[in-house]
Backbone bond lengths (Angstrom), bond angles and torsions (degrees), N, CA, C in turn:
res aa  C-N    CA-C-N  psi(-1)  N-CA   C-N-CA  omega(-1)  CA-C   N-CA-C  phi
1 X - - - 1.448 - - 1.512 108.95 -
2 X 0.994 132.51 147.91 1.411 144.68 -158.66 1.589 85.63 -157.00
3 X 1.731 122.11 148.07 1.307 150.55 -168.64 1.708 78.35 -138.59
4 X 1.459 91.60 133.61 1.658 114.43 179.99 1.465 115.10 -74.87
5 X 0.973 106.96 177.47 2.129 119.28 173.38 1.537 87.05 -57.58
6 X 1.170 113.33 -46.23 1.875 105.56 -153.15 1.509 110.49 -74.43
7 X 1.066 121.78 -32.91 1.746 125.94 173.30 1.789 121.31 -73.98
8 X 2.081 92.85 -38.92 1.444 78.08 164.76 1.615 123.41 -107.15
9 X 1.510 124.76 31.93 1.200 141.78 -173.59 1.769 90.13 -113.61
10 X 1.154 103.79 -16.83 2.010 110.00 172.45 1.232 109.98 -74.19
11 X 1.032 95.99 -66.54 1.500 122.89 -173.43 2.207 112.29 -57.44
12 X 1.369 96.38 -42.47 1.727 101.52 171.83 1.689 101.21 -62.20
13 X 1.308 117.47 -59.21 1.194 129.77 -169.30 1.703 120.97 -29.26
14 X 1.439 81.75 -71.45 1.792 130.61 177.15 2.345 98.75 -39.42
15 X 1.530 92.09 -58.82 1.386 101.56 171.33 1.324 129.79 -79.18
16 X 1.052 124.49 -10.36 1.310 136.95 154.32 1.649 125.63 -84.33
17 X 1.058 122.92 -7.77 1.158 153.17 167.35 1.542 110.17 -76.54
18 X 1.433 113.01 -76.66 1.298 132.83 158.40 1.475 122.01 -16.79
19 X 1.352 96.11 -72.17 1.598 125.65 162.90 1.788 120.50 -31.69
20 X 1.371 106.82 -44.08 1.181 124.79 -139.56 1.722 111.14 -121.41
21 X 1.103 87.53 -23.97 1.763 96.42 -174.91 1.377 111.79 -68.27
22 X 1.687 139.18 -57.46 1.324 134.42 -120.29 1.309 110.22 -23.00
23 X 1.030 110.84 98.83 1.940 154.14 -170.60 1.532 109.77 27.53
24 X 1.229 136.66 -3.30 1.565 133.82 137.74 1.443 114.82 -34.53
25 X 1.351 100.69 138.88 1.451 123.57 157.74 1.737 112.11 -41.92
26 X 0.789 128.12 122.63 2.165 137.26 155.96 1.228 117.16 -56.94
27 X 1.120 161.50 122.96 1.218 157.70 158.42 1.470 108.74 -68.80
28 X 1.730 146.40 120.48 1.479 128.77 179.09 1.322 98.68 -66.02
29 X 0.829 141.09 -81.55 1.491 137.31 -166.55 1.858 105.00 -39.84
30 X 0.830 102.06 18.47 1.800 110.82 173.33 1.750 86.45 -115.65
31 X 1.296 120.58 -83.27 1.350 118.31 -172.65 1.889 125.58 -27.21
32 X 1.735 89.58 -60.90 1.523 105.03 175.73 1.455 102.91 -44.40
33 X 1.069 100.96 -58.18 1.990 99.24 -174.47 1.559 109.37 -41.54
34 X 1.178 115.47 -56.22 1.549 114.29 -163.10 1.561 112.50 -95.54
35 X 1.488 119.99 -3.61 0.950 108.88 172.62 1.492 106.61 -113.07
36 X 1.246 121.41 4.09 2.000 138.47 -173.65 1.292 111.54 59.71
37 X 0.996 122.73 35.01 1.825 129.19 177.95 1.063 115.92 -95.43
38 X 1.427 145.67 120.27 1.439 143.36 169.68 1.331 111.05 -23.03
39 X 1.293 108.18 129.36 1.911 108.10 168.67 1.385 115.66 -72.28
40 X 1.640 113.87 -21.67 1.559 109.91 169.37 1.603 119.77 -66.76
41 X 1.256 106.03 -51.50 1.522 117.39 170.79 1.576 112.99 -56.75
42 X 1.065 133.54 -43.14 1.486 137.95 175.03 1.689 92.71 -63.69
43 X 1.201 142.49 -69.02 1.130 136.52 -161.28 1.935 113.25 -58.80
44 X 1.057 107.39 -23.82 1.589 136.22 175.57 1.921 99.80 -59.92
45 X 1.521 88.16 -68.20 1.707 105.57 170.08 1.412 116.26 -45.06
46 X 1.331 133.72 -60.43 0.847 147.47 -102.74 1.800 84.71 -121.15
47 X 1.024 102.90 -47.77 1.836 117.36 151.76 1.561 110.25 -38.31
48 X 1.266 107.15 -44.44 1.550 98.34 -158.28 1.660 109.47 -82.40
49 X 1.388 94.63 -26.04 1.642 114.19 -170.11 1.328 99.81 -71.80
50 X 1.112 105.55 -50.44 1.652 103.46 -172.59 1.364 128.59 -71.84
51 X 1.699 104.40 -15.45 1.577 121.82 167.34 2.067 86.63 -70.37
52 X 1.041 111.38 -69.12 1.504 101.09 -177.62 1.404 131.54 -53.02
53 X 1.417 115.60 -3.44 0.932 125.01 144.13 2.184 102.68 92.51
54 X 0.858 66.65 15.09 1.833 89.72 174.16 1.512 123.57 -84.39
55 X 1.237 97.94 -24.60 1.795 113.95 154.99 1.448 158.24 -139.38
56 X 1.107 158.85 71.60 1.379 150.42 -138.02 1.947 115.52 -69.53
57 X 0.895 88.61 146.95 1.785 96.60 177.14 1.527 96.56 -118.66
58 X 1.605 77.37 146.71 1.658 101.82 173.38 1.432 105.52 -117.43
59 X 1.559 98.53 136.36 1.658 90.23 170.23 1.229 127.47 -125.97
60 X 1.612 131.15 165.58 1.239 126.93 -130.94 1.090 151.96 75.05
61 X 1.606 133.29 178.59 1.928 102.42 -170.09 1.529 95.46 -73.86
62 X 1.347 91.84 171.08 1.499 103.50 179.64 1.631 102.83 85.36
63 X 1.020 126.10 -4.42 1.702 128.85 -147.18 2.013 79.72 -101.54
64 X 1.817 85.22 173.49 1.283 98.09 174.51 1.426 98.26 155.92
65 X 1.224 128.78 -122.94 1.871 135.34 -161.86 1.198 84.76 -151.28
66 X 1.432 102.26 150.40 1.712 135.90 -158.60 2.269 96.59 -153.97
67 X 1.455 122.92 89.39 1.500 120.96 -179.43 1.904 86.39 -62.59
68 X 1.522 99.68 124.36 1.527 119.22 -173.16 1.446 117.41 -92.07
69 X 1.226 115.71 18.33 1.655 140.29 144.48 1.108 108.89 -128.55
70 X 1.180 119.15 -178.75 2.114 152.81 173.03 1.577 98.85 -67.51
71 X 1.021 107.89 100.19 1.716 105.06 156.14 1.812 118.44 -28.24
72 X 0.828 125.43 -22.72 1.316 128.15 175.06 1.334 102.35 -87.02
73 X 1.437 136.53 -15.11 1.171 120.82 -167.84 1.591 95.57 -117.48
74 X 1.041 129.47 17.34 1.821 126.46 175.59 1.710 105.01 -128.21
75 X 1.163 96.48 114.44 1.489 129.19 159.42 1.702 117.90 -40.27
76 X 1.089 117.37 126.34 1.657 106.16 175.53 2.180 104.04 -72.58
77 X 1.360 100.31 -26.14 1.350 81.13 158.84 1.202 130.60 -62.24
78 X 0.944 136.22 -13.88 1.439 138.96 -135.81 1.070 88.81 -116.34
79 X 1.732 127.58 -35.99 1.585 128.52 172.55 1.767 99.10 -91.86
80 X 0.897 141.49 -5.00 1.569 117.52 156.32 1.574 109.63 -90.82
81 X 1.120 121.91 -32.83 1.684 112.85 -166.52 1.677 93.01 -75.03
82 X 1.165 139.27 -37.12 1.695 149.20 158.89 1.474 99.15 -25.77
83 X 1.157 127.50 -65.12 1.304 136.32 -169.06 1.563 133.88 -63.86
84 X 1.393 86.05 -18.10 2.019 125.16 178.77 1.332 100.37 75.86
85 X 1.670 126.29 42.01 1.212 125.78 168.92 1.355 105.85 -87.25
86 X 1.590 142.35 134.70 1.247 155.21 -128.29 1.630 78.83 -142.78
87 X 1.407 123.31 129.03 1.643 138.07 140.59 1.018 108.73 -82.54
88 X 1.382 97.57 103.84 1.540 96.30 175.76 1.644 99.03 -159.42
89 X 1.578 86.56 130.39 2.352 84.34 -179.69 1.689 94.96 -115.46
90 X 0.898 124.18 0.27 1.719 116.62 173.34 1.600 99.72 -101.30
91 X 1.879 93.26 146.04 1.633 106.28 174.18 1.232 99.07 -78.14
92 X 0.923 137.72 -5.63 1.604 116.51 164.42 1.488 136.55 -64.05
93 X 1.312 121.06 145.33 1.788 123.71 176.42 1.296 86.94 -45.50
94 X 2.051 107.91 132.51 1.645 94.21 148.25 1.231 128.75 -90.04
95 X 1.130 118.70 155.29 1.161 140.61 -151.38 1.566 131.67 40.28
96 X 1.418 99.22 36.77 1.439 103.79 163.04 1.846 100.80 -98.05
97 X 1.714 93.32 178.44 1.410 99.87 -172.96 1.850 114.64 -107.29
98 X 1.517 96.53 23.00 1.381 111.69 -158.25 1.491 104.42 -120.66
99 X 1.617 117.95 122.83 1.477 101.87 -157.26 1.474 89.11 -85.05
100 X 1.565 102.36 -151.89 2.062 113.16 174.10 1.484 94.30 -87.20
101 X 1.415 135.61 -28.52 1.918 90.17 -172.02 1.408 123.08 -61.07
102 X 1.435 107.54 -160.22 1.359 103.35 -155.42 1.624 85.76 -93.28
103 X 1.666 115.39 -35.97 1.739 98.08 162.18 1.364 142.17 -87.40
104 X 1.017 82.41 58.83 1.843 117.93 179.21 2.220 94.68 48.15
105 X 1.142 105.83 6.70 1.864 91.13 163.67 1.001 123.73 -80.17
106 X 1.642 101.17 163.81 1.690 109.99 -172.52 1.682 94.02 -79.97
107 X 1.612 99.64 168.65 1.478 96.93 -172.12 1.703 85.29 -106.23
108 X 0.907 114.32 167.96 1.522 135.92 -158.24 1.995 107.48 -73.02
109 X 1.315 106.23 -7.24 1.543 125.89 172.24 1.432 105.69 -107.28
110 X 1.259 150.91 17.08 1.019 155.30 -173.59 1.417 120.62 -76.35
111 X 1.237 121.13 -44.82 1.198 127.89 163.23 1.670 145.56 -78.40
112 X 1.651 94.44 -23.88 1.095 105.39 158.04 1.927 116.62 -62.25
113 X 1.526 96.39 -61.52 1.682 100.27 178.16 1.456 106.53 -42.76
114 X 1.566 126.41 -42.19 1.287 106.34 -148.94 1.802 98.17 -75.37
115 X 1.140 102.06 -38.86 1.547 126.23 -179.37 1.775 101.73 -33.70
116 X 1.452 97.99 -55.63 1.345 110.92 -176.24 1.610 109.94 -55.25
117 X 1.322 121.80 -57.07 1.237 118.59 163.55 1.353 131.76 -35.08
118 X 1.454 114.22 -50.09 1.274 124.86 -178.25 1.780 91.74 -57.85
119 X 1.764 121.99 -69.66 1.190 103.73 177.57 1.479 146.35 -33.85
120 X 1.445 120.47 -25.18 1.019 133.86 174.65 1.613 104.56 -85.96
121 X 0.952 129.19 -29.75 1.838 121.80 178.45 1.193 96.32 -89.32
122 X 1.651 150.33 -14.81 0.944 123.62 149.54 1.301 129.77 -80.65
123 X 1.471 136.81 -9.32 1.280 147.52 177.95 1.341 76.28 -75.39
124 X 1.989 127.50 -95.82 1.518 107.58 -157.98 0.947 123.36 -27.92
125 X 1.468 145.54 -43.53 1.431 153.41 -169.24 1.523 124.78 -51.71
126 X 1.591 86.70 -29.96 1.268 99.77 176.89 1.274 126.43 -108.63
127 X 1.390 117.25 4.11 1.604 133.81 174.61 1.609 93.25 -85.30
128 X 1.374 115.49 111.39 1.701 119.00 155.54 2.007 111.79 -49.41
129 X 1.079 129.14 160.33 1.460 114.90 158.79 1.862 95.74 -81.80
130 X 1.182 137.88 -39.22 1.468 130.22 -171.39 1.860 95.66 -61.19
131 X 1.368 119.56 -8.72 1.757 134.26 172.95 1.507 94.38 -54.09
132 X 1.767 105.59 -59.31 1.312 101.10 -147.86 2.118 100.24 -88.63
133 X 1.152 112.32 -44.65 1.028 96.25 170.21 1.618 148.63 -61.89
134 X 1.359 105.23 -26.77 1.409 106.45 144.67 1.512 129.00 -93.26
135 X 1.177 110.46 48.43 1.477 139.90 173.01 1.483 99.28 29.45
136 X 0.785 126.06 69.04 1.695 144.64 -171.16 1.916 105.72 -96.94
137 X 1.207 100.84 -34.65 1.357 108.27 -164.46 1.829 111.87 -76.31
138 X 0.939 120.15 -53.75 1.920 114.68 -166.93 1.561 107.33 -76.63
139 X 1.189 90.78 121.48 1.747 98.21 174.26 1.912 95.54 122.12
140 X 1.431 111.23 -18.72 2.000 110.90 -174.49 1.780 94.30 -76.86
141 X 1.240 150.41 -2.70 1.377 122.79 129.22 1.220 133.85 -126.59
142 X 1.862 101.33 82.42 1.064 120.55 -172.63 1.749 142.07 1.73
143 X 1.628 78.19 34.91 1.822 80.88 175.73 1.670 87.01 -104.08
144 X 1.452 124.50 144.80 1.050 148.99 151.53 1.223 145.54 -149.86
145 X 1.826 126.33 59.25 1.149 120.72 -159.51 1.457 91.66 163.43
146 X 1.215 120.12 -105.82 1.595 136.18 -171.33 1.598 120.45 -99.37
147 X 1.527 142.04 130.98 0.916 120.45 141.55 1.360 137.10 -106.92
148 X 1.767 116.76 174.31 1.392 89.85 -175.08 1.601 129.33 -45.22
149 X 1.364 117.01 -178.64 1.447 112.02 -168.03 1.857 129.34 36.19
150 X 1.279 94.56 32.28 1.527 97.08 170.67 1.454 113.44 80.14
151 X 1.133 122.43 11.85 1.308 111.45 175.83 1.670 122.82 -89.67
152 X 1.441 117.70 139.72 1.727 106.53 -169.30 1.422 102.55 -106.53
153 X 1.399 91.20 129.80 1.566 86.29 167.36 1.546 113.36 -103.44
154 X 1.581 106.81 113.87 1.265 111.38 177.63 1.574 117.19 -101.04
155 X 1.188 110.08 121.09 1.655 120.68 167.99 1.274 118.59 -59.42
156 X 1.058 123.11 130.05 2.014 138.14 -159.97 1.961 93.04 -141.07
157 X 1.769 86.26 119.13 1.034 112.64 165.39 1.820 128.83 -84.95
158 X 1.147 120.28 85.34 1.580 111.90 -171.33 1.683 119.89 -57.72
């Protein structure tokens, strides 16, 4: 499963915002700069959020984005499902009852993936965005370093 440019270009935004406000308006072309994201595409976003109701705009100078709750109280789900980013690691329609073969069955991994999904919308759910900006988040499931079979988990600073 891979989460698109648009959920985590939400999600950068959203925290930089956070970051950046103490209760002033944001300017996007302030954000885009420091986070390197197109100002067209952020303004696209920034549409969507505010239909979800995850942010207010101010307009005029001085104007910009105002997150229209407490960072402690918004979910990083809450800023990808805003965005119409879909969790989803199976090729199947969600929530249809029809898997991907061609005779409409589930393939024999079906439940695990979907399972997996569900895990991941409940992990976001439970990341505050005030999570990510006071870097609260790497190290909360105690993997940090190695996993089994040799795999490293390395922490990346954006």
């Amino acid at each position: 499963m891979r989460l698109s440019t648009k959920g985590r270009y939400a999600v950068m935004a959203m925290a930089d915002l956070a970051a950046h406000s103490a209760g002033k308006p944001v300017a996007l072309a302030d954000i885009a700069e420091r986070q390197e994201i197109s100002l067209s595409y952020l303004e696209q976003l920034f549409g969507r959020l505010r239909k979800g109701g995850l942010v207010k705009s101010v307009r005029g100078p001085g104007g910009g984005y105002l997150l229209s709750r407490d960072a402690g109280d918004m979910r990083i789900s809450d800023i990808i499902l805003a965005v119409d980013e879909p969790i989803q690691t199976t090729r199947c329609s969600p929530g249809s009852p029809a898997g991907c073969h061609n005779n409409k069955g589930r393939c024999l991994t079906h439940d695990l993936w979907e399972e997996l999904a569900n895990q991941i919308y409940l992990y976001l759910s439970s990341v505050s965005l005030e999570d990510v900006t006071q870097r609260r988040v790497l190290g909360t499931s105690g993997l940090i370093g190695e996993l089994p079979g040799g795999l490293a988990v390395t922490p990346t600073v954006q």
